[in-house]
TIMI-2910 file (N, C-alpha, C, CB; in pm, 1 decimal, decimal comma, always signed):
<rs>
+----------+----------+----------+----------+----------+----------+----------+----------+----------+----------+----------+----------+------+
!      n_x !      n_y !      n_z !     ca_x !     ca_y !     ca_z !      c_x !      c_y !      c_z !     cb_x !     cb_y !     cb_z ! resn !
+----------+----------+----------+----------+----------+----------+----------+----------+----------+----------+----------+----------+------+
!   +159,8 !  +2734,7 !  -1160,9 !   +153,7 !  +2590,5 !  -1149,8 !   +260,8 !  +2542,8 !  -1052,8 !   +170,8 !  +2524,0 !  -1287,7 !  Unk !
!   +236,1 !  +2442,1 !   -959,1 !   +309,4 !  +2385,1 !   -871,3 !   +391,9 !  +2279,1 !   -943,9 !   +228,1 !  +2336,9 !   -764,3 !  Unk !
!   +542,8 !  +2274,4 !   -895,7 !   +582,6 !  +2199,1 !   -960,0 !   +683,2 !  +2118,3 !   -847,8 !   +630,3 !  +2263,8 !  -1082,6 !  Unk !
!   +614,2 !  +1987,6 !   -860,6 !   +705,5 !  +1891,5 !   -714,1 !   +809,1 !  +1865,6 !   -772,2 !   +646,8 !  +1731,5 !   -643,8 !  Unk !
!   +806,9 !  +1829,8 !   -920,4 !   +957,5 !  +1729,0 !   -959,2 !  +1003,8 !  +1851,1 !  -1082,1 !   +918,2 !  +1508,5 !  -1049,2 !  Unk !
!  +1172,7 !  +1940,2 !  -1040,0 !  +1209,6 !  +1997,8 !  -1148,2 !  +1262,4 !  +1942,7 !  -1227,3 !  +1263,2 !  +2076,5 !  -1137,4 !  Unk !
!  +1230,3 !  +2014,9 !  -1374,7 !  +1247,7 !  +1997,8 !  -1509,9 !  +1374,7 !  +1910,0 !  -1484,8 !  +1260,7 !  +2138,1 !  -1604,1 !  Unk !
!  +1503,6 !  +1973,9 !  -1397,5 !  +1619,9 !  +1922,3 !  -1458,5 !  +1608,4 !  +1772,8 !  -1398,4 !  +1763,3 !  +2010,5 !  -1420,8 !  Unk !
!  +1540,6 !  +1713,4 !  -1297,3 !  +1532,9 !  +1621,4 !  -1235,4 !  +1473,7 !  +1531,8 !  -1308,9 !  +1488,8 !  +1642,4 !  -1132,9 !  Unk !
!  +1307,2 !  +1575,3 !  -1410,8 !  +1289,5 !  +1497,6 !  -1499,3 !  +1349,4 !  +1452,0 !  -1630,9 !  +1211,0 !  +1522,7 !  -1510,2 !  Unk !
!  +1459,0 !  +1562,2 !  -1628,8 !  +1554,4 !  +1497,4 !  -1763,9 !  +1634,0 !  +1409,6 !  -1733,5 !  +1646,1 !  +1587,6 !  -1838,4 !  Unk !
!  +1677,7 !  +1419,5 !  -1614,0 !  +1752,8 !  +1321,9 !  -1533,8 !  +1743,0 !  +1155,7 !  -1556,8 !  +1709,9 !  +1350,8 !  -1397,6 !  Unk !
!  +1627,2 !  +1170,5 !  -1509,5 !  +1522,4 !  +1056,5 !  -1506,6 !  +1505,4 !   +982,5 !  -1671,1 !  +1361,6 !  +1132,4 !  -1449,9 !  Unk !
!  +1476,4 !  +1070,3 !  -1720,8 !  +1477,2 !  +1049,6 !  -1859,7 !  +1579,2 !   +967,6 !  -1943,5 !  +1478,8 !  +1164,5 !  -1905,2 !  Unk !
!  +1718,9 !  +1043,6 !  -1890,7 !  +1795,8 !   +994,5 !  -1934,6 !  +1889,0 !   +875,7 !  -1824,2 !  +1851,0 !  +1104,1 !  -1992,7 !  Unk !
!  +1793,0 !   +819,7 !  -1783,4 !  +1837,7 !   +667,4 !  -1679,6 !  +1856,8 !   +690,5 !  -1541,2 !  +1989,4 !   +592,8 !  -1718,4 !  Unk !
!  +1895,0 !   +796,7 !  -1511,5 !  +1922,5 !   +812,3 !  -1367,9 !  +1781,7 !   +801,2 !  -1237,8 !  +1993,3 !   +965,9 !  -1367,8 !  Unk !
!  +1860,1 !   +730,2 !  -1206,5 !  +1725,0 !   +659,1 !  -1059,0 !  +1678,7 !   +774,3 !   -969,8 !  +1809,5 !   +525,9 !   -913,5 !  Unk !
!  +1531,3 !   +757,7 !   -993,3 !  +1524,2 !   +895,8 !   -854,8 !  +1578,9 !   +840,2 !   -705,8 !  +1325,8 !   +953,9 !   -815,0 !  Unk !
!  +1559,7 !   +958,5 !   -649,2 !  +1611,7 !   +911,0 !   -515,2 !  +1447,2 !   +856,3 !   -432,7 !  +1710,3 !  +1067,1 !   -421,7 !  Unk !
!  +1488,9 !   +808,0 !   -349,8 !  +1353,5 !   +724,4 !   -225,8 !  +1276,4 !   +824,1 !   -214,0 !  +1396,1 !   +669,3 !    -45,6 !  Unk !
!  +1340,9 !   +970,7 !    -90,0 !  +1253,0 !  +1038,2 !    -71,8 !  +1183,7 !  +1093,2 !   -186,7 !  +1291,5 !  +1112,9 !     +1,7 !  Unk !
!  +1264,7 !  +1138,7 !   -283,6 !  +1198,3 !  +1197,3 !   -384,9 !  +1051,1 !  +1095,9 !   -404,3 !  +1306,7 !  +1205,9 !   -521,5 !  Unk !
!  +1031,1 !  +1031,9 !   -415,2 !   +975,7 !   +882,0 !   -481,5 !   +848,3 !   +880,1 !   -363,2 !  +1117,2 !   +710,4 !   -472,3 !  Unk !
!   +904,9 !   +916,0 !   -279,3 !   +755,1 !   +905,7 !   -112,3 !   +687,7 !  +1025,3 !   -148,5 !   +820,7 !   +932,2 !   +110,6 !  Unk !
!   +787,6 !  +1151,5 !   -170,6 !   +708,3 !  +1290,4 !   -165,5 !   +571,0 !  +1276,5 !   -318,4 !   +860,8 !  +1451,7 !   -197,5 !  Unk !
!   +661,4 !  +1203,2 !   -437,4 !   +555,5 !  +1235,8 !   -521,8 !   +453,1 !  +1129,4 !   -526,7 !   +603,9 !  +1264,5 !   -652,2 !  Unk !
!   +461,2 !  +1015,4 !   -452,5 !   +380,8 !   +960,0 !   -403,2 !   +235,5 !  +1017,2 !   -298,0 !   +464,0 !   +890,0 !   -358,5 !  Unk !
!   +291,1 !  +1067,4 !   -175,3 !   +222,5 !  +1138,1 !    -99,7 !   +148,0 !  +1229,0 !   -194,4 !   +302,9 !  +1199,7 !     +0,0 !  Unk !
!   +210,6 !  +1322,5 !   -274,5 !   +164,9 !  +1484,7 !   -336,6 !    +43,8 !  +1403,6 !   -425,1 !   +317,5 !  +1600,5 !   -460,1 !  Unk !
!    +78,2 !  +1284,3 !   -471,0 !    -46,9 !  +1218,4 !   -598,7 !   -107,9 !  +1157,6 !   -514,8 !     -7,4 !  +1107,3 !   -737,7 !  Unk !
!   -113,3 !  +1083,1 !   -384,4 !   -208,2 !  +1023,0 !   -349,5 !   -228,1 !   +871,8 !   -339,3 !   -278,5 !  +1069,0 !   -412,0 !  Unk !
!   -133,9 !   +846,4 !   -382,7 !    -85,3 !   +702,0 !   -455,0 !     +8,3 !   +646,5 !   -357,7 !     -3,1 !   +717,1 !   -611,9 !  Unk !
!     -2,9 !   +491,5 !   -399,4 !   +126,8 !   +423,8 !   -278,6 !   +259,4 !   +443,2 !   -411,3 !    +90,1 !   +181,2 !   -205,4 !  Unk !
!   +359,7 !   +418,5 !   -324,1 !   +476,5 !   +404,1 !   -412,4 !   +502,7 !   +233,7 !   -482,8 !   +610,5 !   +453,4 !   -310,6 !  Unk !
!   +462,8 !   +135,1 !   -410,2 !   +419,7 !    +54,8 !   -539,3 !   +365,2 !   +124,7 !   -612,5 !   +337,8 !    -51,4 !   -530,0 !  Unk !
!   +251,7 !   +124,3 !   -627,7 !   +187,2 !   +197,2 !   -785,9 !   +298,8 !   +277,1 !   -871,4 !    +53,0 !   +330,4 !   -752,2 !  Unk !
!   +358,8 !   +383,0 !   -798,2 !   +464,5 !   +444,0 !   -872,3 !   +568,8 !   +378,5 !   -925,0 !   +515,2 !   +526,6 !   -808,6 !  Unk !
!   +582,7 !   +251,4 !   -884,5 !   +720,8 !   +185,6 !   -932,7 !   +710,3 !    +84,4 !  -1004,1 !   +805,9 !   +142,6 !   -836,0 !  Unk !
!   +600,5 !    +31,0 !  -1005,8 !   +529,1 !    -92,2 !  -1082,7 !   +389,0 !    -82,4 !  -1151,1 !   +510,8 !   -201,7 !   -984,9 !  Unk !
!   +315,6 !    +27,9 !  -1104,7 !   +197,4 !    +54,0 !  -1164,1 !    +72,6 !    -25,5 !  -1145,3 !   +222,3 !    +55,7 !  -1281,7 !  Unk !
!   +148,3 !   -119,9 !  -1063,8 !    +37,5 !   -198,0 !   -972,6 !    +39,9 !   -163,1 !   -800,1 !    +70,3 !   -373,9 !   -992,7 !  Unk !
!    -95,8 !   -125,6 !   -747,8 !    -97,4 !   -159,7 !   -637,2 !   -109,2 !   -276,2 !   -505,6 !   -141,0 !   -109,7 !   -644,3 !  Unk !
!    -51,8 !   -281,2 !   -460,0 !    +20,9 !   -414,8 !   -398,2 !    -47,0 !   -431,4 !   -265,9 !   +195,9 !   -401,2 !   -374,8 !  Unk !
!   -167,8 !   -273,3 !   -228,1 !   -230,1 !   -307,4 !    -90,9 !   -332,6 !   -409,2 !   -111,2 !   -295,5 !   -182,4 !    -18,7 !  Unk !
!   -372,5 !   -526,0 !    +18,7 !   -475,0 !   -552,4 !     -9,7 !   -536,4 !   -559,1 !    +91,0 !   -483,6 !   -634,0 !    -74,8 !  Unk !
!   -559,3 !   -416,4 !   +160,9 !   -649,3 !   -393,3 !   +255,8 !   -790,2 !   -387,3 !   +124,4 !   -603,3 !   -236,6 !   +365,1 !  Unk !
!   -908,8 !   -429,6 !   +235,1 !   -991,5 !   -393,5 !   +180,6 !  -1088,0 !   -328,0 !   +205,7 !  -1012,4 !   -451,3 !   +147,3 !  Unk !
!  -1200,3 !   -242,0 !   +165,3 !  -1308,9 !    -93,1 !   +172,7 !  -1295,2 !   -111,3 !   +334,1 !  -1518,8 !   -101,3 !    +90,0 !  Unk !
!  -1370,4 !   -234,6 !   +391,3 !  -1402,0 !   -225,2 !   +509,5 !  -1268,5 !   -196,9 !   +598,8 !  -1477,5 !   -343,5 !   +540,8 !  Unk !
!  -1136,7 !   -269,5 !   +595,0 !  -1053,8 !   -221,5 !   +672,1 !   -976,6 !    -97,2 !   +656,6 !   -988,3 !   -303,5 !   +685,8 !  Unk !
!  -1008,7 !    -66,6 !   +519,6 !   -970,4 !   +108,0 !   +481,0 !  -1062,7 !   +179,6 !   +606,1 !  -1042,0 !   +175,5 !   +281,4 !  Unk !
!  -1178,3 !   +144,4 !   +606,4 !  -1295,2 !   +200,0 !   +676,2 !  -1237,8 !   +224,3 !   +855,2 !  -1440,9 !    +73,2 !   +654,3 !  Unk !
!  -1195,9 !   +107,4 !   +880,2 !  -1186,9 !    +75,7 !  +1016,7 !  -1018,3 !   +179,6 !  +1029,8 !  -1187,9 !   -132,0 !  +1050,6 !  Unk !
!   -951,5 !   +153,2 !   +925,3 !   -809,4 !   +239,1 !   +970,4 !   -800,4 !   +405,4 !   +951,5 !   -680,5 !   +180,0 !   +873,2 !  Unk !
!   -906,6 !   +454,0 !   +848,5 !   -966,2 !   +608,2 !   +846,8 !  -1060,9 !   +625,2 !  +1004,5 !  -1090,7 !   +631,0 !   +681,4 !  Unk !
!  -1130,2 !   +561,2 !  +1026,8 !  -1186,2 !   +563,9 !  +1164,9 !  -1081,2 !   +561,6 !  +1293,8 !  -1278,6 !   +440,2 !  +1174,6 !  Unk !
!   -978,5 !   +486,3 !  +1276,7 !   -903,1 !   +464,0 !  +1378,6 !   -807,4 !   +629,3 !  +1404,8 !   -810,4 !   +316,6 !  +1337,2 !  Unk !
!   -771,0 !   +628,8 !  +1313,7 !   -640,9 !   +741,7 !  +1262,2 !   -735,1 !   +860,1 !  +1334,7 !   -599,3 !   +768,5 !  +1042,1 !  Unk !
!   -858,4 !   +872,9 !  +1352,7 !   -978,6 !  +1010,1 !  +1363,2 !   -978,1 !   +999,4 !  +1527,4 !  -1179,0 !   +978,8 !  +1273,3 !  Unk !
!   -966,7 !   +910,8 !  +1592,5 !   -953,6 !   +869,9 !  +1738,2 !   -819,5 !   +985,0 !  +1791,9 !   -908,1 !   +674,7 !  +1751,3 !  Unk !
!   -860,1 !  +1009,7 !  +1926,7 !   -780,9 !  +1037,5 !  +2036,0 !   -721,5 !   +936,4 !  +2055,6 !   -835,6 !  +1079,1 !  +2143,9 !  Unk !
!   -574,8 !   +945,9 !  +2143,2 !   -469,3 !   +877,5 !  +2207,9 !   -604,9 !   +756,4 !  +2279,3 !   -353,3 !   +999,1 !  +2334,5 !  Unk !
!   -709,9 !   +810,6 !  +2382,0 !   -736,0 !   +739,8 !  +2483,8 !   -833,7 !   +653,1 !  +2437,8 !   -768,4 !   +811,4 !  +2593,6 !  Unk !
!   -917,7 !   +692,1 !  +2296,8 !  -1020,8 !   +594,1 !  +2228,3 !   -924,8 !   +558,6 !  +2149,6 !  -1162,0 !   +643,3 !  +2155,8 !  Unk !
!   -829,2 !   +513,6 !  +2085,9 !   -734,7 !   +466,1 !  +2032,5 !   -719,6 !   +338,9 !  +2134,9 !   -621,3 !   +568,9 !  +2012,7 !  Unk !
!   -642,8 !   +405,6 !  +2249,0 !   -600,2 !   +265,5 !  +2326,2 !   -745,4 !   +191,1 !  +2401,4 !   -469,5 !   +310,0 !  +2466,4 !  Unk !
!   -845,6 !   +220,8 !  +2398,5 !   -956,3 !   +176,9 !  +2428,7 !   -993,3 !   +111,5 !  +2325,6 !  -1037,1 !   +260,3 !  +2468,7 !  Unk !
!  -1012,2 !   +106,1 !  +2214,4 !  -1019,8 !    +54,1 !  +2102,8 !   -903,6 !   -113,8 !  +2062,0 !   -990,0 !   +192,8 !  +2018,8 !  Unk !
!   -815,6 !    -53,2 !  +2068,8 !   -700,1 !   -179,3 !  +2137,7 !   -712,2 !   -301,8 !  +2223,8 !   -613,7 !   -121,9 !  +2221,6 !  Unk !
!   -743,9 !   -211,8 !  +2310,8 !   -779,2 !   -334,9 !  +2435,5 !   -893,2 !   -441,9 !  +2376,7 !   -857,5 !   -252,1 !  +2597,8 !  Unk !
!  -1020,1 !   -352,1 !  +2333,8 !  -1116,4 !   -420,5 !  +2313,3 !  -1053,4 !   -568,4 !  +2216,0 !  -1226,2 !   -317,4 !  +2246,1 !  Unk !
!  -1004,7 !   -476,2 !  +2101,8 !   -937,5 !   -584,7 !  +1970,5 !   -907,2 !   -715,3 !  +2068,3 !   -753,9 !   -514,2 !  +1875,0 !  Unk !
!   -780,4 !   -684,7 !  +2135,5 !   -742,3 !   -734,3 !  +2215,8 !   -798,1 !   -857,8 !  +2281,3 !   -729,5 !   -655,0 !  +2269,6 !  Unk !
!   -907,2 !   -823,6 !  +2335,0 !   -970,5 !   -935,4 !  +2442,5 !  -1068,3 !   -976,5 !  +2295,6 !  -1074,9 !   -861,1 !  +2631,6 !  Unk !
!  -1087,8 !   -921,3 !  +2178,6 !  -1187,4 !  -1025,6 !  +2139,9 !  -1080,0 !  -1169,8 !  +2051,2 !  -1323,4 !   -931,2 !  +2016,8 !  Unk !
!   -966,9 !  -1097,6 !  +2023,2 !   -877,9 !  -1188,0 !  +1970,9 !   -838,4 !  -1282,5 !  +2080,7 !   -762,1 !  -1119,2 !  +1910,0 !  Unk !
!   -852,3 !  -1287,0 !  +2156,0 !   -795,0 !  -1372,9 !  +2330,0 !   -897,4 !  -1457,4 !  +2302,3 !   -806,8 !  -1281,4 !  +2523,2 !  Unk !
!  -1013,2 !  -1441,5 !  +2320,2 !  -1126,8 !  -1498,4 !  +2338,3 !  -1178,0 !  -1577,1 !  +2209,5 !  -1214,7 !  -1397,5 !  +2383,2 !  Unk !
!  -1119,5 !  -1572,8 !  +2101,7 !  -1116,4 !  -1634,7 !  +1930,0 !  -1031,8 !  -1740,2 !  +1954,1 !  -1046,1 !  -1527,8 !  +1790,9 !  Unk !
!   -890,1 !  -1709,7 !  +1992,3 !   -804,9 !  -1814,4 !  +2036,4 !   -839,5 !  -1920,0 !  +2106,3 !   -722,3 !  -1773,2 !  +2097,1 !  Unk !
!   -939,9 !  -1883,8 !  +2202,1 !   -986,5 !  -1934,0 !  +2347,3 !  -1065,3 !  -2041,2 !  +2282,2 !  -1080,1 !  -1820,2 !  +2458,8 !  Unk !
!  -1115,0 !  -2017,9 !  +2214,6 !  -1248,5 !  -2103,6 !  +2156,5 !  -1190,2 !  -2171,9 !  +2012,5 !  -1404,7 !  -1983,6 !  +2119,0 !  Unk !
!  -1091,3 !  -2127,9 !  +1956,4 !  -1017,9 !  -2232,1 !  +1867,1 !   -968,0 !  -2335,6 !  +1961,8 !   -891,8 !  -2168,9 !  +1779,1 !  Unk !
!   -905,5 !  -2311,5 !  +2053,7 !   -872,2 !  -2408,2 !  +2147,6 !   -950,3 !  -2496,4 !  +2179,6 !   -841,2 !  -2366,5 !  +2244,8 !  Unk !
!  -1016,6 !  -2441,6 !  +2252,4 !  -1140,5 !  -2535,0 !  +2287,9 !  -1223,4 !  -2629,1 !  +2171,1 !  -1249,2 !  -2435,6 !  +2348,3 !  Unk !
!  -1250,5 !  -2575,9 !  +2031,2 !  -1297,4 !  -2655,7 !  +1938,8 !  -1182,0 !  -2764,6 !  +1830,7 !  -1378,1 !  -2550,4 !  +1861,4 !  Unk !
!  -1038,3 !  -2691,5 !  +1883,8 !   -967,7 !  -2791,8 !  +1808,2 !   -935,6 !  -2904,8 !  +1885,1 !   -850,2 !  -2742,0 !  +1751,4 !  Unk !
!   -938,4 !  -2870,2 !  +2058,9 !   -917,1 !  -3005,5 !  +2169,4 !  -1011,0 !  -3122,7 !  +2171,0 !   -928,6 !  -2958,3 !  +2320,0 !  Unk !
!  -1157,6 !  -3116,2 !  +2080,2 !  -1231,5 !  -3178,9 !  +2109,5 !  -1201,1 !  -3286,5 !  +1942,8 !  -1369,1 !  -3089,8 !  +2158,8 !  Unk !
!  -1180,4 !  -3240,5 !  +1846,0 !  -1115,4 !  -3321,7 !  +1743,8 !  -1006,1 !  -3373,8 !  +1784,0 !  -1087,7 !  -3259,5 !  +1632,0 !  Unk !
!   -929,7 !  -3408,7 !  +1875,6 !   -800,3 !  -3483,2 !  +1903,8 !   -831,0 !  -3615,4 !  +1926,1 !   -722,2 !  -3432,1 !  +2020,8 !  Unk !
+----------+----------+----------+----------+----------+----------+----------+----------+----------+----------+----------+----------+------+
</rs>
């Protein structure tokens, strides 16, 4: 059996002593879990399916569809702005 956190570390713990950070990322990472969850038992992300979707897709990209991907974001957010502009100038 693999064991991330030793015995003497969980008595530690037990008896009040604070884990340390890294410790706290590694058994985070090893479970799968954010470290909110580990520290509060609530998770605190609120990405949601679809942008989980879009940031597992992204992370799977090369450097050059990565920054191609960017740009695009990029000019469609320019062009959102562009047209808030334009529809909030006409309510003035």
């Amino acid at each position: 059996m693999y064991e991330i956190v030793p015995s003497g570390t969980l008595s530690a713990w037990k008896k009040g002593q604070e884990p340390r950070a890294y410790t706290i990322c590694n058994l985070a990472n090893f479970l799968g879990t954010s470290i909110d969850f580990l520290l509060t038992g609530k998770d605190k992300s609120s990405i949601t399916s679809e942008e989980q979707t879009l940031l597992i897709g992204f992370r799977q990209l090369d450097t050059r569809d990565r920054e191609d991907l960017l740009g695009n974001l990029q000019m469609k957010l320019d062009n959102a702005k562009k047209g808030d502009i334009i529809s909030n100038s006409g309510n003035a």
